[in-house]
C-alpha positions as MATLAB code, in Angstrom:
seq = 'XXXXXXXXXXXXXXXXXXXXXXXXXXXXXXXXXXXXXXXXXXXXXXXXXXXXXXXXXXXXXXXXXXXXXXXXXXXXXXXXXXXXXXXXXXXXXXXXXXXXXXXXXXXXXXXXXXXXXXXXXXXXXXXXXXXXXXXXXXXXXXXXXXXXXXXXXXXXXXXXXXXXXXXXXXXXXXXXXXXXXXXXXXXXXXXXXXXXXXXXXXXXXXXXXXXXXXXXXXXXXXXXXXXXXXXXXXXXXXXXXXXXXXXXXXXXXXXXXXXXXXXXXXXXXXXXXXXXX';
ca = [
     -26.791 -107.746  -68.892;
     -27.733 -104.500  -70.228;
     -28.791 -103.867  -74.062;
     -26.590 -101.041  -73.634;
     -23.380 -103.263  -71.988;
     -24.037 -105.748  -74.847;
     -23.982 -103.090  -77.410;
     -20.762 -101.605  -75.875;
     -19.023 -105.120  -75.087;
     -19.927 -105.917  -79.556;
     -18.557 -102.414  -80.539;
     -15.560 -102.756  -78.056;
     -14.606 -106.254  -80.165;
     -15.317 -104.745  -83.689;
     -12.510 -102.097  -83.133;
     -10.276 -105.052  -81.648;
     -10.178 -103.138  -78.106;
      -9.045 -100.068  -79.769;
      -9.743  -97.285  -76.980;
      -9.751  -93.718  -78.221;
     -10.969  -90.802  -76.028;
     -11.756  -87.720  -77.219;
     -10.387  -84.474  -76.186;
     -14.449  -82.997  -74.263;
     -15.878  -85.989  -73.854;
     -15.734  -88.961  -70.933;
     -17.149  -92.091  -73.282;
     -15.142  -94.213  -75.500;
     -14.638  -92.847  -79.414;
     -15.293  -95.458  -81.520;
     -13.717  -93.978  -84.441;
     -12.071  -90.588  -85.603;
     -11.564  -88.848  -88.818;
      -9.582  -85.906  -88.303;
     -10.109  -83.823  -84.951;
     -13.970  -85.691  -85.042;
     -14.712  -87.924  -82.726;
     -18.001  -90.379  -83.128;
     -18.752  -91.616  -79.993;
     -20.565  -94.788  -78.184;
     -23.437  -92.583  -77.042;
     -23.795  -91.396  -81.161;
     -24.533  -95.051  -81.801;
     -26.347  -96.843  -79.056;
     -29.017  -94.190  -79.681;
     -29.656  -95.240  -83.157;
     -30.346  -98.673  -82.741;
     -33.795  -99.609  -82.090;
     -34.792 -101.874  -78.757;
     -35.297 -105.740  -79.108;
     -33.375 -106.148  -82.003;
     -30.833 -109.500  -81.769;
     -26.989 -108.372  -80.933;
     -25.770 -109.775  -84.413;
     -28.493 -107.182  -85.804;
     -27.021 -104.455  -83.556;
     -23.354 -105.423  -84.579;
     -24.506 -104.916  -88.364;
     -26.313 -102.022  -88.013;
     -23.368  -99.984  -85.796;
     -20.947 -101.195  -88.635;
     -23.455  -99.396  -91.267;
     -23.733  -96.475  -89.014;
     -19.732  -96.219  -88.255;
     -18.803  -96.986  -92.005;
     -21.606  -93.944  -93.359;
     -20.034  -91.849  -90.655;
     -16.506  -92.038  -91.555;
     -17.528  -91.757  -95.445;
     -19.348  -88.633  -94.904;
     -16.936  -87.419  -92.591;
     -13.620  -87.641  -94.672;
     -15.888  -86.497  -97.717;
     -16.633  -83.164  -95.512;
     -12.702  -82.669  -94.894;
     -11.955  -83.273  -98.461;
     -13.845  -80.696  -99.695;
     -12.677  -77.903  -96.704;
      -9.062  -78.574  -97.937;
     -10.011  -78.161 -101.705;
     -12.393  -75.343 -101.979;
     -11.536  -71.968 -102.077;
     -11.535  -69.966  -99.398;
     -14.745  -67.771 -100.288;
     -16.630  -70.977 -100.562;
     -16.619  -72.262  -97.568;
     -18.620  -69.535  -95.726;
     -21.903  -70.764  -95.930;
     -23.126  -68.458  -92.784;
     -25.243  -65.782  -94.740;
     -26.859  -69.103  -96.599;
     -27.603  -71.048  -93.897;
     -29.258  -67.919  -91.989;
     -30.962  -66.764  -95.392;
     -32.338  -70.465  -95.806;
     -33.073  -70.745  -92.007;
     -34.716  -67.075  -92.312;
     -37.503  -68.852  -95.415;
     -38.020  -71.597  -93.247;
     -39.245  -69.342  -90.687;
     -41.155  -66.831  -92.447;
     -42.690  -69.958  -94.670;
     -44.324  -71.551  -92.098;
     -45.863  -68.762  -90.187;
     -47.269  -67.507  -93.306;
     -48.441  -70.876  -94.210;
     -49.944  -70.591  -90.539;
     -51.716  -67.638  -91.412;
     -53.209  -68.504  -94.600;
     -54.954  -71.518  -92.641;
     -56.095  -69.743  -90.361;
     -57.162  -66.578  -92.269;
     -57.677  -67.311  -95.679;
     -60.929  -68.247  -96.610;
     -60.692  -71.214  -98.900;
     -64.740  -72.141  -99.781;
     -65.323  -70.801 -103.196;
     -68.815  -70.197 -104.271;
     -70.125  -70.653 -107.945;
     -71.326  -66.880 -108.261;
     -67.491  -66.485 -108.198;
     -66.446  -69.288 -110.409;
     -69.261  -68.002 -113.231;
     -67.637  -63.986 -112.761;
     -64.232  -65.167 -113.292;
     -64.711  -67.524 -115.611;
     -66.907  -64.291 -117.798;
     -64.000  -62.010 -117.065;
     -61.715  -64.239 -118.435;
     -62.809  -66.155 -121.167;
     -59.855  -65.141 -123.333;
     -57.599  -67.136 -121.207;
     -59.552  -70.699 -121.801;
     -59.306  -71.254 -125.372;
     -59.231  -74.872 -126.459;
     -55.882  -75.978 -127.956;
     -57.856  -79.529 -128.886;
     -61.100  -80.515 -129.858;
     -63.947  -81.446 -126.950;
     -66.743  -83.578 -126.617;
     -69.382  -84.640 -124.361;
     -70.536  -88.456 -125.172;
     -71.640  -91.575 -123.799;
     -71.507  -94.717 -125.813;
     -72.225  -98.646 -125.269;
     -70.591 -100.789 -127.016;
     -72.219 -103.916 -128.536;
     -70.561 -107.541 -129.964;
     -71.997 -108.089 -133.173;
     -72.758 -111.458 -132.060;
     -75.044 -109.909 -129.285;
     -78.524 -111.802 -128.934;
     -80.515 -108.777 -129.152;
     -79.194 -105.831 -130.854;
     -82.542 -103.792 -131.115;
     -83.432 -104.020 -127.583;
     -79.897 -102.723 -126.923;
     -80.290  -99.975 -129.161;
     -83.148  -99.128 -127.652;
     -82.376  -99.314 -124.170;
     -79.362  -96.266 -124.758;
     -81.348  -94.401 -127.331;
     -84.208  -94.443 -125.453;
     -83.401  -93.954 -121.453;
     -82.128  -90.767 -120.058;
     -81.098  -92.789 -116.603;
     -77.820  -93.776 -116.886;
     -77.956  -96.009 -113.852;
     -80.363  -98.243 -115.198;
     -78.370  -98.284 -118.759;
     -75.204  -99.519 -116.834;
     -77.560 -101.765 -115.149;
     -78.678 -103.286 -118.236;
     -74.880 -103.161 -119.942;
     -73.769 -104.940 -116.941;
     -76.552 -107.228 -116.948;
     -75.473 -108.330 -120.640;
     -71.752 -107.620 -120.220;
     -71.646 -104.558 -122.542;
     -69.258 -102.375 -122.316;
     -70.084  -98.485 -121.709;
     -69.186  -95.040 -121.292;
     -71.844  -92.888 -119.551;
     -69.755  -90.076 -117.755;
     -71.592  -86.754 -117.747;
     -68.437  -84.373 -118.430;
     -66.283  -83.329 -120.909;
     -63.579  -85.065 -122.775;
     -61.002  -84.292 -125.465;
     -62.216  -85.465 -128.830;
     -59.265  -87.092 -129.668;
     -59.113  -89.562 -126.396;
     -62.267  -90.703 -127.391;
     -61.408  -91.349 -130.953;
     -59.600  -93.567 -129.642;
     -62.609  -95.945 -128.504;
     -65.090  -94.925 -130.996;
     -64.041  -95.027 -134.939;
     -65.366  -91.671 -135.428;
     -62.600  -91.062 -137.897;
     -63.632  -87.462 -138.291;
     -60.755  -84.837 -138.033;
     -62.433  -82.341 -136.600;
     -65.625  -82.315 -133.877;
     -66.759  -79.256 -136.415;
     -67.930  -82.379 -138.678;
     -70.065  -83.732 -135.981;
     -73.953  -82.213 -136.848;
     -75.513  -85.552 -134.895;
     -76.608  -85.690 -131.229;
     -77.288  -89.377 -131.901;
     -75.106  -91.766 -134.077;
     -74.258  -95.482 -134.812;
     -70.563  -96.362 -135.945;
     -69.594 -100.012 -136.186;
     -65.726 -101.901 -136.437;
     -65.319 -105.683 -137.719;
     -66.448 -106.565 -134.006;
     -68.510 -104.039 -132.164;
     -71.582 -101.404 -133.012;
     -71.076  -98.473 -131.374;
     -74.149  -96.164 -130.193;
     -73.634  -93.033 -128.607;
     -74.829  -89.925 -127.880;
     -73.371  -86.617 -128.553;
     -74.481  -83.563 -126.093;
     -72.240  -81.408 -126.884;
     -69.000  -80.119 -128.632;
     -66.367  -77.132 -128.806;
     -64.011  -77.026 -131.353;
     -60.509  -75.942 -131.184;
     -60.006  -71.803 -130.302;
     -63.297  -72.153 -128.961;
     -63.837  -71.151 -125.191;
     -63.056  -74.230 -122.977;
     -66.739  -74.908 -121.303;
     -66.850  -73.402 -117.677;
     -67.562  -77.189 -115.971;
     -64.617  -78.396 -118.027;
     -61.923  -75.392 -116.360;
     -63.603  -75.242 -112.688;
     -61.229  -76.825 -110.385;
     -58.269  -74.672 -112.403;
     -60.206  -71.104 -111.722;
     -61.235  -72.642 -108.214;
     -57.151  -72.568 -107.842;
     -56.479  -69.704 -109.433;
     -59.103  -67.798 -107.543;
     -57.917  -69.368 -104.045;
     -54.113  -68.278 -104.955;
     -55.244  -64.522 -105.783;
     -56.296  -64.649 -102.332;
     -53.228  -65.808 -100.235;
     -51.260  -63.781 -102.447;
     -53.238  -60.661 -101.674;
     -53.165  -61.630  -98.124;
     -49.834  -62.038  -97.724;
     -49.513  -58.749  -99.396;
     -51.536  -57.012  -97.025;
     -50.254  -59.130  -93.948;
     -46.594  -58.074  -95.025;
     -47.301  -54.552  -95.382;
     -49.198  -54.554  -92.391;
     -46.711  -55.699  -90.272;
     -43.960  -53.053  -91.586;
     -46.592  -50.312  -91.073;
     -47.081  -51.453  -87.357;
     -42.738  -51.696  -86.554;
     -43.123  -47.739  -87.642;
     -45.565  -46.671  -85.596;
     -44.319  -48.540  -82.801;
     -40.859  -47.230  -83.442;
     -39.165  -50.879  -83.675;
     -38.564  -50.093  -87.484;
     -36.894  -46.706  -88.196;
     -34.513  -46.171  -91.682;
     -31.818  -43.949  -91.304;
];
């Protein structure tokens, strides 16, 4: 027996041998809201192959019951909204009209826009600009370990930040010992790492130290301080790079698109398939 035949015989039981036909179509109707039909064909091809027939039963109910429910909601709202509501024509041909243009310019700008950004142009921007990247918080650039006080050998750890530039062998060590660190190389608000380290300074202004020792009732603290920029201060040009790498790269579809645009009105003129009367 057929998937399709056992599908049909189910259905055929669930509407207790109910047999509507639709007025343009030769296939049973399996229910009807209105003048709408939904129709064996409108099921069967929503339910996936292999599944068990008490599956299929369930999922045709779900499919018949969303069906109707969307169905009478559609009728309700043609016999209660005015008039000049329902004409959703221009809409639907303004919306379908985006789509269109949308993706072919999205097309374009793949295929035309050049997306690799150098760092000459980063660094010109970026001096053009400045204005634009003031800090509204405090920065800092700092790595810190941080020691138990009940830690075996508090010199040599000292030692081992204060006095290696490799940060790989440092995390080496802190993992060797179980030490917890902080040895990224960029910039980070002041007031995120605060949080870590008891600076308890309100400002990075206050900071005159590029190497400094802070302790709690359970740690020690060394770190080292590389650099800082205080509040209305110009954000440092590592810190904004991937923001004027975006900006710069959206300059650039935009004045493509601009050009493209124009372009293509230009061309309907001279080939006399755009004329304004």
């Amino acid at each position: 027996m057929s998937r399709l035949f056992k599908i049909s015989a189910v259905l055929f039981l669930l509407i207790s041998g109910c047999n509507l036909m639709g007025d343009d179509r030769d296939e049973p109707a399996l229910a009807r809201v209105g003048d709408q039909y939904l129709y064996m064909s409108e099921i069967t091809s929503r339910i996936p192959k292999g599944i068990q027939a008490r599956d299929s039963l369930s999922m045709a109910k779900a499919i018949i019951n969303q069906w109707i429910e969307k169905a009478v909601l559609v009728n309700q709202a043609k016999d209660n909204l005015p008039e000049e509501d329902l004409n959703f024509e221009e809409k639907i041909e303004n919306y379908r009209n985006s789509l269109l243009t949308y993706h072919y310019e999205t097309l374009l700008i793949r295929q035309k826009v050049d997306t690799n950004i150098s760092q000459d142009e980063i660094k010109a921007y970026y001096k053009k600009n400045k204005k634009n990247f003031l800090l509204e918080k405090d920065l800092i650039k700092a790595n810190y370990i941080k020691v138990p006080k009940g830690f075996n050998n508090l010199s040599e750890a000292r030692k081992n930040f204060f006095g290696n530039e490799n940060s790989s062998e440092i995390e080496a060590y802190c993992k060797q010992n179980n030490i917890a660190y902080y040895l990224e190389p960029g910039w980070q608000y002041y007031e995120d790492l605060s949080v870590k380290v008891p600076f308890r300074l309100t400002t990075v202004k206050s900071i005159d130290f590029s190497e400094t020792t802070r302790q709690d009732n359970d740690f020690y603290y060394f770190i080292r301080i590389s650099g800082t920029r205080a509040v209305n201060e110009s954000k440092p040009i590592e810190f904004v790079e991937k923001q004027i790498r975006s900006i710069i790269r959206n300059h650039r579809k935009t004045d493509f698109l601009k050009k493209m645009r124009q372009d293509i009105v230009n061309k309907g003129f001279e080939e006399n398939t755009v004329e304004i009367y």
